[in-house]
N, C-alpha and C positions, 0 to 999 in steps of 0.2 A: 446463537452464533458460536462456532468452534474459536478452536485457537489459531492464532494465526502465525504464520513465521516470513518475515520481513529480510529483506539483504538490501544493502544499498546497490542503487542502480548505476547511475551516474549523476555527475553536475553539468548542469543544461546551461550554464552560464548566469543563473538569477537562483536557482534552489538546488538543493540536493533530493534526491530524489530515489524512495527507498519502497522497491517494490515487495506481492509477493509471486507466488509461483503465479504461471497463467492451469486456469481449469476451466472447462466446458461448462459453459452455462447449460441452469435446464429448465431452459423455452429453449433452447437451439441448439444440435448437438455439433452442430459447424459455425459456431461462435466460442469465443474463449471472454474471460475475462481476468481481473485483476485487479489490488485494490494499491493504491499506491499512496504515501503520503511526502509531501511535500514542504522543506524547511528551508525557510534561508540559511540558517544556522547548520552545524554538523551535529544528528542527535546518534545518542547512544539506546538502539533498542535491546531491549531484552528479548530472548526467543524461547519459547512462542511467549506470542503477548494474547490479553485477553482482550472482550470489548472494555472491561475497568481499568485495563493499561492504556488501552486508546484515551477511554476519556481524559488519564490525566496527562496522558501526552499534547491533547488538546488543551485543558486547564491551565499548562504551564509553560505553552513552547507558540510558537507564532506559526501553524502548522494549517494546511490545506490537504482536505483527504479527495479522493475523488474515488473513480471506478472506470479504468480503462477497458475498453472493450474489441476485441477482433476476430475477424471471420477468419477460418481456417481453410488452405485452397490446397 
């Protein structure tokens, strides 16, 4: 896995929510994706982060990662 570079997104009214760029998946070159992660709390990432940044952003923050995805028209 590269490194990744995160900005905050917006507040959805329950978490902050800090995405990264979107990039063309490859199984589908008219879908994108994106990996985002989600805090109640306000975090502070550093940029780029690694997967061993994630972990411990996991390890020490009340955090929900996911992987949003969209077609491109």
């Amino acid at each position: 896995m590269q490194n990744m570079y995160f900005s905050f997104e917006r507040h959805d009214g329950l978490a902050h929510l800090y995405a990264t760029q979107w990039r063309i998946t490859t199984l589908d070159h008219r879908s994108e994706m994106r990996l985002v992660i989600k805090s109640v709390e306000p975090l502070t990432l550093m940029s780029p982060m690694n997967p061993s940044d994630l972990t411990q952003i996991r390890q020490q923050h009340d955090v929900t990662f996911c992987t949003e995805y969209r077609t491109i028209r």
